[in-house]
mmCIF file of the C-alpha atoms, coordinates in Angstrom:
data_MODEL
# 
_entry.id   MODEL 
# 
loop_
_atom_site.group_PDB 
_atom_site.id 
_atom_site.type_symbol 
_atom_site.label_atom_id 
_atom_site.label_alt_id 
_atom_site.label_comp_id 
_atom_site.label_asym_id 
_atom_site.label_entity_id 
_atom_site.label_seq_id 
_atom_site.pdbx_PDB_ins_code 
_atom_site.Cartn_x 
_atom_site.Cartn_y 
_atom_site.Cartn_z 
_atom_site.occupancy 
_atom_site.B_iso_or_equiv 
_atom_site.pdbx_formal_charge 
_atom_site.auth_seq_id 
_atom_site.auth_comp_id 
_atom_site.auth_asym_id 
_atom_site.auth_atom_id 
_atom_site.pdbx_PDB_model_num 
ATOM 1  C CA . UNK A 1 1  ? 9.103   3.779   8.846   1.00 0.00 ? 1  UNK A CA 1 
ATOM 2  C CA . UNK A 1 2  ? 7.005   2.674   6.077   1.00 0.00 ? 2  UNK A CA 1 
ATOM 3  C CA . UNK A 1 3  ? 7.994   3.250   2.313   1.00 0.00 ? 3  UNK A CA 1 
ATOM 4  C CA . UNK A 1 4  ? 4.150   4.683   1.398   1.00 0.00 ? 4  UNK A CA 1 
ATOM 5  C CA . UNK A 1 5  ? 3.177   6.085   5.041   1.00 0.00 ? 5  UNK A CA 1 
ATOM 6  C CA . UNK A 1 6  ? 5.036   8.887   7.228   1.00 0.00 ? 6  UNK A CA 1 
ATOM 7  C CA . UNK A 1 7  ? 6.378   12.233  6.275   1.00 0.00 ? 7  UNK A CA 1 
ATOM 8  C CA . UNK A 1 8  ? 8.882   10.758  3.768   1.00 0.00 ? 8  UNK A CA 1 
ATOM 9  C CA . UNK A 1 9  ? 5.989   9.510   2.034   1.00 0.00 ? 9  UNK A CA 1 
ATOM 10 C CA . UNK A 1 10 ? 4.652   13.002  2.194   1.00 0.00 ? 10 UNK A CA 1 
ATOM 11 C CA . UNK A 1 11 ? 7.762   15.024  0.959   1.00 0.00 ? 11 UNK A CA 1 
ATOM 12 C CA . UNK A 1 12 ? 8.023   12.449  -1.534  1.00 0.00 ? 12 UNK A CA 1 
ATOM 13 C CA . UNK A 1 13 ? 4.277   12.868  -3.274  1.00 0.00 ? 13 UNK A CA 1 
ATOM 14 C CA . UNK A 1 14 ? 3.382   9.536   -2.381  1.00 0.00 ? 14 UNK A CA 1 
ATOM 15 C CA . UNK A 1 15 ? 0.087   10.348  -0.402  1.00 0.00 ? 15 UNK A CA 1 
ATOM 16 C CA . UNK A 1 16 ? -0.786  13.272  -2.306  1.00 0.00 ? 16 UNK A CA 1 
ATOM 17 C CA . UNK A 1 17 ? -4.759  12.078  -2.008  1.00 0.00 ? 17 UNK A CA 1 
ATOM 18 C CA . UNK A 1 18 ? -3.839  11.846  1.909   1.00 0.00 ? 18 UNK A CA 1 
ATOM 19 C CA . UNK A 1 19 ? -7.206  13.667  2.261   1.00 0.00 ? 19 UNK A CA 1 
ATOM 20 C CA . UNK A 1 20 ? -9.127  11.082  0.850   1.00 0.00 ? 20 UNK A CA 1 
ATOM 21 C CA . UNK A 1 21 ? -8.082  8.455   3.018   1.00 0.00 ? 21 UNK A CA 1 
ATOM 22 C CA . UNK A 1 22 ? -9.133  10.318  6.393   1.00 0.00 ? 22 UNK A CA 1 
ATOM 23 C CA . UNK A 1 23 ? -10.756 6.806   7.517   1.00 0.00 ? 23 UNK A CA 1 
ATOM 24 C CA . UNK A 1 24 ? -7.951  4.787   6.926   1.00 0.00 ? 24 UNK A CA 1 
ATOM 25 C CA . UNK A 1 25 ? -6.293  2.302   9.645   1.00 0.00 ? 25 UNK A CA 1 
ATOM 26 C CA . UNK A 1 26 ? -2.451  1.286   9.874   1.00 0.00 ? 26 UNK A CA 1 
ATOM 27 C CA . UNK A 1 27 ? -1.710  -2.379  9.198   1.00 0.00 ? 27 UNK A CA 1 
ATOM 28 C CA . UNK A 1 28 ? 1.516   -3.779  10.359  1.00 0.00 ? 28 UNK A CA 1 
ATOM 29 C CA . UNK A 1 29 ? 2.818   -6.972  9.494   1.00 0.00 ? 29 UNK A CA 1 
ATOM 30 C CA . UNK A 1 30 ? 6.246   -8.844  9.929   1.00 0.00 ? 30 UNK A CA 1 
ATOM 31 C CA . UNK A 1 31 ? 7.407   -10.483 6.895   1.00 0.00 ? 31 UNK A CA 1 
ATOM 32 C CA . UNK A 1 32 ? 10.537  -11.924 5.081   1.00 0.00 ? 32 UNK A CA 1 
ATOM 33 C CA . UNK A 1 33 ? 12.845  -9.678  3.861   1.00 0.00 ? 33 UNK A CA 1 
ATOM 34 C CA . UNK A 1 34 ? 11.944  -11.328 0.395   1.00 0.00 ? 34 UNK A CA 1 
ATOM 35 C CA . UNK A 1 35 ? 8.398   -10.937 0.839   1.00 0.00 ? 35 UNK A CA 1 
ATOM 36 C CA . UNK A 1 36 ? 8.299   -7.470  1.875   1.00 0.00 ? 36 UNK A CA 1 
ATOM 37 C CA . UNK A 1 37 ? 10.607  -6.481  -1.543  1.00 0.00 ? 37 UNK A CA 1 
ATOM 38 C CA . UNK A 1 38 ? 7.919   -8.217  -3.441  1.00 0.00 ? 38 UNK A CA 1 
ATOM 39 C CA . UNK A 1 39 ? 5.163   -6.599  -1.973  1.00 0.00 ? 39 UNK A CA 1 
ATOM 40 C CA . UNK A 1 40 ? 6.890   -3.258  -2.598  1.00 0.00 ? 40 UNK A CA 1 
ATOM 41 C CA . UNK A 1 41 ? 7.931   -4.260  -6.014  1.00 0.00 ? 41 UNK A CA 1 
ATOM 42 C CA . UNK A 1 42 ? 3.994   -5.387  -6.779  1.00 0.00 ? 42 UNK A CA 1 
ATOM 43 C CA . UNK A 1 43 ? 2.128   -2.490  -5.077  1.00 0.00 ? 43 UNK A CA 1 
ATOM 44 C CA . UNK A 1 44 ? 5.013   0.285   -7.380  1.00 0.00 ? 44 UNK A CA 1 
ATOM 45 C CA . UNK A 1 45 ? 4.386   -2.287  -10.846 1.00 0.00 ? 45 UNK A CA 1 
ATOM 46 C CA . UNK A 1 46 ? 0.541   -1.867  -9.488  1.00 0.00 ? 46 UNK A CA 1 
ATOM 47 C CA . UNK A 1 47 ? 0.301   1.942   -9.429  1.00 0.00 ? 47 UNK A CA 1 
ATOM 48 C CA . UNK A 1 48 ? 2.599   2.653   -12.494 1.00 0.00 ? 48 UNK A CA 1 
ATOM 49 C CA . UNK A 1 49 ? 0.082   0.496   -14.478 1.00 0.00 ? 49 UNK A CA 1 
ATOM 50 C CA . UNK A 1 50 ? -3.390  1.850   -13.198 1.00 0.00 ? 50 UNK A CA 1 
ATOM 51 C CA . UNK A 1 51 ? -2.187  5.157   -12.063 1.00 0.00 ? 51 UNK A CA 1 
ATOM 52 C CA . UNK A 1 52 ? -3.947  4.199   -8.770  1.00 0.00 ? 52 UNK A CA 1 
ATOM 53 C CA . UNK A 1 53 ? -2.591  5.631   -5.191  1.00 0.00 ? 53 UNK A CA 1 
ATOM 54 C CA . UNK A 1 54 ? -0.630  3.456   -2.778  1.00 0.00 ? 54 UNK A CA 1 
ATOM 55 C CA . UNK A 1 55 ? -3.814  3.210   -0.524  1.00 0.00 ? 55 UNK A CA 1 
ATOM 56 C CA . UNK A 1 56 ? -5.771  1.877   -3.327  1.00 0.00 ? 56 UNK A CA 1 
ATOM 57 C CA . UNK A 1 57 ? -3.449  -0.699  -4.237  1.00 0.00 ? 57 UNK A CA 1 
ATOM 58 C CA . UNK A 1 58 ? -3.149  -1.819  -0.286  1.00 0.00 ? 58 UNK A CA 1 
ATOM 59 C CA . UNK A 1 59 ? -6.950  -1.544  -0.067  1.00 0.00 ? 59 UNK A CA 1 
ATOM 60 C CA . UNK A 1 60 ? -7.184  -4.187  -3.241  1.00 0.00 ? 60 UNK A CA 1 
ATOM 61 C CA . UNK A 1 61 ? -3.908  -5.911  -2.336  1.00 0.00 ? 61 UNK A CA 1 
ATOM 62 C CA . UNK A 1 62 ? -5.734  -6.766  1.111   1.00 0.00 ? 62 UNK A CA 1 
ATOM 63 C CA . UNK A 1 63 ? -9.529  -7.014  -0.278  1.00 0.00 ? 63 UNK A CA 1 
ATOM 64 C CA . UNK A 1 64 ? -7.711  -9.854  -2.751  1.00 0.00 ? 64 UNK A CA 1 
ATOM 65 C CA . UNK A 1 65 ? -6.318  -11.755 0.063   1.00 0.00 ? 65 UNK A CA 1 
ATOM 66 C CA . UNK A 1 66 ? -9.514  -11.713 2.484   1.00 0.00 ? 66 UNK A CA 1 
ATOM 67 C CA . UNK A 1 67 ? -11.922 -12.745 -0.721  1.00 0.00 ? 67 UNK A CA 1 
ATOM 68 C CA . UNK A 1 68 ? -9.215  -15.417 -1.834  1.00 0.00 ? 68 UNK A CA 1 
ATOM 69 C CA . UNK A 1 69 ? -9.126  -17.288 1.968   1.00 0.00 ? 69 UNK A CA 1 
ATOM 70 C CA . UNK A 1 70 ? -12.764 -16.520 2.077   1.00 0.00 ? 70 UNK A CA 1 
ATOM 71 C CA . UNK A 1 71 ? -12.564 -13.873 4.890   1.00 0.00 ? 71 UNK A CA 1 
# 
């Protein structure tokens, strides 16, 4: 299960704006072990700094990707 979606993530306060993202779509991807502890470690550094929500910083994470390959 993933570290910002699922119930954990609910009992845990981590999608306390869950209503706000009613339009949202799961993305699954299969990654190094080293990549996905980066990813984790830059979307928690992310929110810490702008006080955004995890679905934010996955929604710029990903927006930043698609505009940087031209997508």
């Amino acid at each position: 299960m993933s570290f910002f979606f699922g119930e954990p993530a609910r009992q845990n306060g981590l999608l306390k704006d869950a209503e706000e993202y009613s339009d949202i779509e799961e993305l699954v991807i299969q990654v190094r072990p080293d990549l996905y502890r980066a990813f984790r470690r830059c979307v928690w550094m992310t929110i810490h700094e702008t006080g955004m929500s995890p679905v934010e910083v996955h929604n710029m994470l990903i927006q930043e990707l698609l505009k940087a390959r031209g997508c």
